[in-house]
C-alpha positions as CSV (number, residue, x, y, z in Angstrom):
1,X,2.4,102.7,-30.4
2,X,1.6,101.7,-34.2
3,X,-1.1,104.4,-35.3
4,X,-1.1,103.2,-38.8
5,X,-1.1,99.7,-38.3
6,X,-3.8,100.0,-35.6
7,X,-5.7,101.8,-38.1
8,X,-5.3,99.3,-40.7
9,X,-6.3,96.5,-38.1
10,X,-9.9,98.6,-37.2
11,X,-10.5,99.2,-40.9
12,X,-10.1,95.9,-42.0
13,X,-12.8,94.7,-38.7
14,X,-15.1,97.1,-40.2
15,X,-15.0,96.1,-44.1
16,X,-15.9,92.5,-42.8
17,X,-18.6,93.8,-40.5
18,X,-20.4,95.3,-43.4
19,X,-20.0,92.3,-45.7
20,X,-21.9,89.9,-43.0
21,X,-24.5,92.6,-41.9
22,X,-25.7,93.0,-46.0
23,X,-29.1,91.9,-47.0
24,X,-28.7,88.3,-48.7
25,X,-30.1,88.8,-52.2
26,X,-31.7,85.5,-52.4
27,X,-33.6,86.8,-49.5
28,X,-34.7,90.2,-51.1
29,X,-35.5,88.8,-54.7
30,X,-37.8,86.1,-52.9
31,X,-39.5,89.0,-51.2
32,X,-39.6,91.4,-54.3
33,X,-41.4,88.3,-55.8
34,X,-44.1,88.3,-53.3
35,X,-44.6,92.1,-53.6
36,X,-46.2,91.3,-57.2
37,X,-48.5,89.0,-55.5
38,X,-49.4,91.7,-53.1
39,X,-50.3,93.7,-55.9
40,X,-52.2,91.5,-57.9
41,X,-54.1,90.9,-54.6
42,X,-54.8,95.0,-54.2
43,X,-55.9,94.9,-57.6
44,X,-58.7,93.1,-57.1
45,X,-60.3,95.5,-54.9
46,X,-59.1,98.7,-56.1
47,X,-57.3,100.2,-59.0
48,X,-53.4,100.9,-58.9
49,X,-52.0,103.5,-60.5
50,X,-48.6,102.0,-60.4
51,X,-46.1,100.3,-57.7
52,X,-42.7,102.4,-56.6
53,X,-40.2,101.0,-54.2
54,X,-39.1,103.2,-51.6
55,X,-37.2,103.2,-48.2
56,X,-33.9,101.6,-47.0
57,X,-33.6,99.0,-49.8
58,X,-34.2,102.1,-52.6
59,X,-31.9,103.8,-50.6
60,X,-29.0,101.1,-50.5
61,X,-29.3,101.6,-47.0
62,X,-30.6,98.1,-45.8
63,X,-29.3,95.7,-43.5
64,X,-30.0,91.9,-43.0
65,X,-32.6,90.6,-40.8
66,X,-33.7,93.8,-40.2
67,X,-34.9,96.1,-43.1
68,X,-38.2,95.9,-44.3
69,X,-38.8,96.1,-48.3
70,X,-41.2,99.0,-48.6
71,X,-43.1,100.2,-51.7
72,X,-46.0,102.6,-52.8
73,X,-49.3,101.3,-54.0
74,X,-50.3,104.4,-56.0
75,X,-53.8,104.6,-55.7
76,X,-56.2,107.0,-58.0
77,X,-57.5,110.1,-56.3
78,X,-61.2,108.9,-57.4
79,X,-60.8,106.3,-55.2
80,X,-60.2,107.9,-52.0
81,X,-62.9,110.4,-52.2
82,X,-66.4,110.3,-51.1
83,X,-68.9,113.2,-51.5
84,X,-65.6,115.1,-52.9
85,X,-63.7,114.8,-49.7
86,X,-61.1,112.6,-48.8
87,X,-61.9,109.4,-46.8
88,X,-60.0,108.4,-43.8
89,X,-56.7,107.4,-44.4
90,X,-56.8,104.5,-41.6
91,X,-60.4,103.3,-43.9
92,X,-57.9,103.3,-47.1
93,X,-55.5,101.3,-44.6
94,X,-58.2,98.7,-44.0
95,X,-59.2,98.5,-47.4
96,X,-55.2,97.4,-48.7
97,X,-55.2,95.1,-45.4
98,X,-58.9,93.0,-46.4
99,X,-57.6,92.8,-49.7
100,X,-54.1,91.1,-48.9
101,X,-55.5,88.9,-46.6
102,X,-57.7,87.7,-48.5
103,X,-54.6,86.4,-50.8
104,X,-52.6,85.6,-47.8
105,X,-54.8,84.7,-44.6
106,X,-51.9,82.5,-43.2
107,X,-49.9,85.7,-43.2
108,X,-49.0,88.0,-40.3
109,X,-50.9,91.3,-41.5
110,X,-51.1,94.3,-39.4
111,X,-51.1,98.1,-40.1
112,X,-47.9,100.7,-38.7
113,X,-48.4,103.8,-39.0
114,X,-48.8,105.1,-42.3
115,X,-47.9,101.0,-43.9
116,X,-49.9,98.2,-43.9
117,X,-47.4,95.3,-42.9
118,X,-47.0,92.0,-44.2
119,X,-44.8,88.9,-42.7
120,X,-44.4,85.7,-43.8
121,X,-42.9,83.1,-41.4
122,X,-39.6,83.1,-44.0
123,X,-38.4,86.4,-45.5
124,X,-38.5,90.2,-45.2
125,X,-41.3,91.5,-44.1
126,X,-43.3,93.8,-46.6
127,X,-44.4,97.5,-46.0
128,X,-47.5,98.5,-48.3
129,X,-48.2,102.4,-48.0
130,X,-51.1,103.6,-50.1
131,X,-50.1,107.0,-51.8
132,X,-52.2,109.6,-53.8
133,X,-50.3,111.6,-56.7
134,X,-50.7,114.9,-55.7
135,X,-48.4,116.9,-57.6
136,X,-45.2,117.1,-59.8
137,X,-42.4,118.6,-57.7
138,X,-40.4,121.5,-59.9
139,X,-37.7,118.7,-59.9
140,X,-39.9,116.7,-61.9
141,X,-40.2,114.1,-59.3
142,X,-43.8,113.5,-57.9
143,X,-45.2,114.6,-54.4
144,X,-47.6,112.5,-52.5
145,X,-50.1,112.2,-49.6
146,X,-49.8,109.2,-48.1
147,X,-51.4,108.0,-44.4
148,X,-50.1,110.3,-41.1
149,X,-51.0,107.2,-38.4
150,X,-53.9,109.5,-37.3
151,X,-56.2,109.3,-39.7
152,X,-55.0,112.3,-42.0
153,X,-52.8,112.5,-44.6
154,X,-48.8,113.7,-44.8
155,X,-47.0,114.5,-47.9
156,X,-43.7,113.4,-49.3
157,X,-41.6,112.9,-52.4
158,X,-39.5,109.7,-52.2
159,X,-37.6,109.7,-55.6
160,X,-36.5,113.4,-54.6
161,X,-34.9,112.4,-51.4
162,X,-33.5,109.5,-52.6
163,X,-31.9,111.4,-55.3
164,X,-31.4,114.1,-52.4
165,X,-29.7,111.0,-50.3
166,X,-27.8,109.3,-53.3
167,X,-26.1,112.9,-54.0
168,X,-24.3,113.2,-50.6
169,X,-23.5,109.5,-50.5
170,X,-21.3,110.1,-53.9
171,X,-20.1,112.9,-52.0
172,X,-18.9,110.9,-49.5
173,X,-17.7,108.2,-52.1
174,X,-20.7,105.7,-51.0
175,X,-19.1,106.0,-47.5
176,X,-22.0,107.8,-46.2
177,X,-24.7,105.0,-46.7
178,X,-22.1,101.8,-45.5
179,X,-22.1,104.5,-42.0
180,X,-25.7,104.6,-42.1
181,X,-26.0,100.5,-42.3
182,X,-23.4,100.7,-39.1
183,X,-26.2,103.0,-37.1
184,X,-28.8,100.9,-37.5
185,X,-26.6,97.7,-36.9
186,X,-26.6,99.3,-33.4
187,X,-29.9,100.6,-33.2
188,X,-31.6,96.9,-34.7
189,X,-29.6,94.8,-33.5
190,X,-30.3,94.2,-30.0
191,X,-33.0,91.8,-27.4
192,X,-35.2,94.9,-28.1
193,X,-34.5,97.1,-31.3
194,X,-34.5,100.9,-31.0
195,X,-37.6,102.3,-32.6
196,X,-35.6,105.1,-34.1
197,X,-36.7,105.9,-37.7
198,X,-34.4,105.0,-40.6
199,X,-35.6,108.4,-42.6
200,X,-34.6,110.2,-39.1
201,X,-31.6,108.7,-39.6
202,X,-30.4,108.9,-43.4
203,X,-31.7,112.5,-43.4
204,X,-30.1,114.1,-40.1
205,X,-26.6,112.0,-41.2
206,X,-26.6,113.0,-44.9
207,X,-27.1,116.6,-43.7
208,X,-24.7,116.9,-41.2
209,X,-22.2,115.2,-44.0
210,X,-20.0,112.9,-41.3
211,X,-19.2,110.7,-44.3
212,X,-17.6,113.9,-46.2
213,X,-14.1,113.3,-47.5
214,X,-10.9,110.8,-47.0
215,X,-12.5,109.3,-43.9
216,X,-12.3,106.1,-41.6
217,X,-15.0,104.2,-40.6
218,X,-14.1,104.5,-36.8
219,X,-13.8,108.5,-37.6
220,X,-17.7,108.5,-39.2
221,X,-19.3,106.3,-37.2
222,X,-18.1,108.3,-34.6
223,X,-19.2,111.3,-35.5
224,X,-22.2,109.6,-36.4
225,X,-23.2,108.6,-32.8
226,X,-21.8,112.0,-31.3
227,X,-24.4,114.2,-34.1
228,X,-27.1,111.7,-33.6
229,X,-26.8,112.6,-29.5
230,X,-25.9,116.3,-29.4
231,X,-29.4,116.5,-31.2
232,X,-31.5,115.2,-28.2
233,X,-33.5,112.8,-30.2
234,X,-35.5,116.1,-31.6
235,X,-37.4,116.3,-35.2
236,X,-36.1,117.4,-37.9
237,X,-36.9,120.1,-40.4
238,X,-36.9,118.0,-44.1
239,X,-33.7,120.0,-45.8
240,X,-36.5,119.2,-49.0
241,X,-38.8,121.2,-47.3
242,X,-41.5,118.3,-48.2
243,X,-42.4,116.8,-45.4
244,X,-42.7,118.8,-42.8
245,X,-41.0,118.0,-39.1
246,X,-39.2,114.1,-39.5
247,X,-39.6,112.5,-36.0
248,X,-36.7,110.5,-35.1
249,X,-40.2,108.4,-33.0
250,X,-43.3,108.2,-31.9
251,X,-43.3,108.9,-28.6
252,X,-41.7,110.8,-25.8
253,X,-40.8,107.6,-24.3
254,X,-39.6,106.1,-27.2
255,X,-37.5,109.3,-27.7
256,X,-36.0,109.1,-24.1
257,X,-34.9,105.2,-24.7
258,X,-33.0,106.2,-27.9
259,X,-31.4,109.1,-26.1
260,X,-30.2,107.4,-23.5
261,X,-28.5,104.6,-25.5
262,X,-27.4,106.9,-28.1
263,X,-25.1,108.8,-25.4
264,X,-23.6,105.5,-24.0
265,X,-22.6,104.7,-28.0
266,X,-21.3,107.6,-28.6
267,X,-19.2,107.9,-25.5
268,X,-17.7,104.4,-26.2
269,X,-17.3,105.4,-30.2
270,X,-15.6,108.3,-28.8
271,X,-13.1,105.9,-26.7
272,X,-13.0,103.1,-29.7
273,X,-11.6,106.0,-32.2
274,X,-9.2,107.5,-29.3
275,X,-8.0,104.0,-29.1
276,X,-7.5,103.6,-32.0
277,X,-5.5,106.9,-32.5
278,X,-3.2,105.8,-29.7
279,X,-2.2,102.7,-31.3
280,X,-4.4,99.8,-29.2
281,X,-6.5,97.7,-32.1
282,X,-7.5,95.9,-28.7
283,X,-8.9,97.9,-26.8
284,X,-10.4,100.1,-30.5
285,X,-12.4,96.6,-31.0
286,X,-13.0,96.1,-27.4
287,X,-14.8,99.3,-27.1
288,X,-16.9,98.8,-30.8
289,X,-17.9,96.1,-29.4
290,X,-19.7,97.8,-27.3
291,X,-21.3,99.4,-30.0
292,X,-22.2,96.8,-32.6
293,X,-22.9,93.5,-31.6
294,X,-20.4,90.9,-33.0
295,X,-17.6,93.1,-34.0
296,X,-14.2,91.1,-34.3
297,X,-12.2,91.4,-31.3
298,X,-8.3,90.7,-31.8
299,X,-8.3,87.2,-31.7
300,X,-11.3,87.0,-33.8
301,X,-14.0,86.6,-31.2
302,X,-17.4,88.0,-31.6
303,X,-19.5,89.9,-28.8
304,X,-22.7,88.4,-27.0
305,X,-25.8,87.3,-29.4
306,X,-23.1,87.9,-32.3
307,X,-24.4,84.6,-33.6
308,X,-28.3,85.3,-33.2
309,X,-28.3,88.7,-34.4
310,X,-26.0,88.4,-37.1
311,X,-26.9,85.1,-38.6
């Protein structure tokens, strides 16, 4: 058995993994470009108080062919009222939706949740979320309402958790968010992606600090899977105390489908590390590939849909 070299074989799978499964910045700068003409669109209807990107690409937590590019529209509280009580966040959600398609009527425009959605038949598809200032945080950083999916409204602070999320990924030595890209490679990745949330994810992994110190992939992403599954799929109380309860998904269903394949990835992340440990780069890549679709095998051979999924 050769631990070290079998180490060195994994790590160096793993390092070229993450190279093909990063966004290609052609591909974001094109969509970053048609985020301005979403906004000049919303302008016409409404005033703005300003645009703030938020979500996995603020995050540096993105992965191709699969990240959306999210951003605020911050929207004056004068403009959400009506007879001094705040409209219906799914009318506000209609509102943004008219105006972009009048821009963009060629345009695949539907609303998620608390995000109006916009997709283009080339490119990332855009997230618009209306958001109302509500308050300065005693960080400085501001807090805001933004739509629950029920009508209501939810508050929450993006620049303080991304400063929360950016603090233990240089604890981990920027280890933490290349993990975090890995987990959704598994959960996206696939005939019929996981509908886990990425905030579900970045928060309960940043917490539980499986990046922390001189640590292997193989090692992280293990633990990764094995915290992810020991929690049952259950909410999580924001560490920020901001925003309530995070769901890791919507609905019980939803919730049972991610538990179920989050205990068959961890089991064989368990058996890729042990491998690994013992000295067989074989059957370490054998078993990852189990895990994330199109790792490099041995002799350089990619798993099923590798092609298709990876680009």
């Amino acid at each position: 058995m050769n631990t070290s070299r079998a180490a060195a074989g994994i790590a160096a799978r793993f390092a070229e993994y993450l190279a093909r499964i990063e966004p290609r910045q052609g591909v974001l700068d094109a969509a970053v470009k048609r985020s301005a003409g979403i906004h000049g669109a919303i302008l016409r209807s409404m005033q703005v108080a300003r645009v703030a990107r938020v979500g996995s690409f603020y995050k540096g937590t993105a992965i191709a062919n699969a990240s959306d590019l999210d951003f605020f529209v911050v929207i004056r509280r004068e403009d959400v009222r009506w007879a001094g009580t705040m409209v219906s966040s799914a009318t506000v959600l209609g509102n943004i939706r008219s105006a972009i398609l009048d821009r963009y009527p060629r345009s695949n425009i539907g609303k998620d949740g608390s995000a109006v959605v916009v997709e283009f038949a080339d490119g990332i598809p855009i997230d618009v979320v209306p958001a109302i200032f509500a308050s300065p945080l005693q960080t400085g950083h501001p807090l805001y309402s933004i739509p629950d999916g029920e009508g209501g409204y939810l508050d929450t602070a993006p620049d303080a958790q991304r400063a929360a999320f950016l603090a233990a990924d240089f604890r981990a030595g920027g280890k933490l968010s290349r993990v975090i890209k890995l987990v959704k490679t598994w959960a996206y990745y696939r005939d019929a992606p996981l509908p886990i949330s990425s905030f579900y994810l970045e928060t309960v992994l940043a917490t539980a600090g499986i990046a922390d110190g001189p640590r292997s992939y193989s090692a992280a992403l293990s633990d990764a899977m094995k915290v992810l599954a020991e929690r049952g799929v259950t909410a999580l109380r924001d560490p920020l105390g901001i925003s309530g309860n995070i769901p890791p998904a919507r609905t019980r269903a939803q919730r049972e489908l991610i538990a179920r394949s989050l205990s068959f990835a961890a089991d064989h992340a368990e058996c890729a590390y042990d491998a690994e440990r013992g000295g067989d780069t074989s059957e370490a890549a054998r078993q990852w590939r189990m895990v994330l679709p199109g790792f490099r095998g041995l002799l350089g051979t990619y798993g099923p849909c590798a092609d298709e999924l990876l680009g």
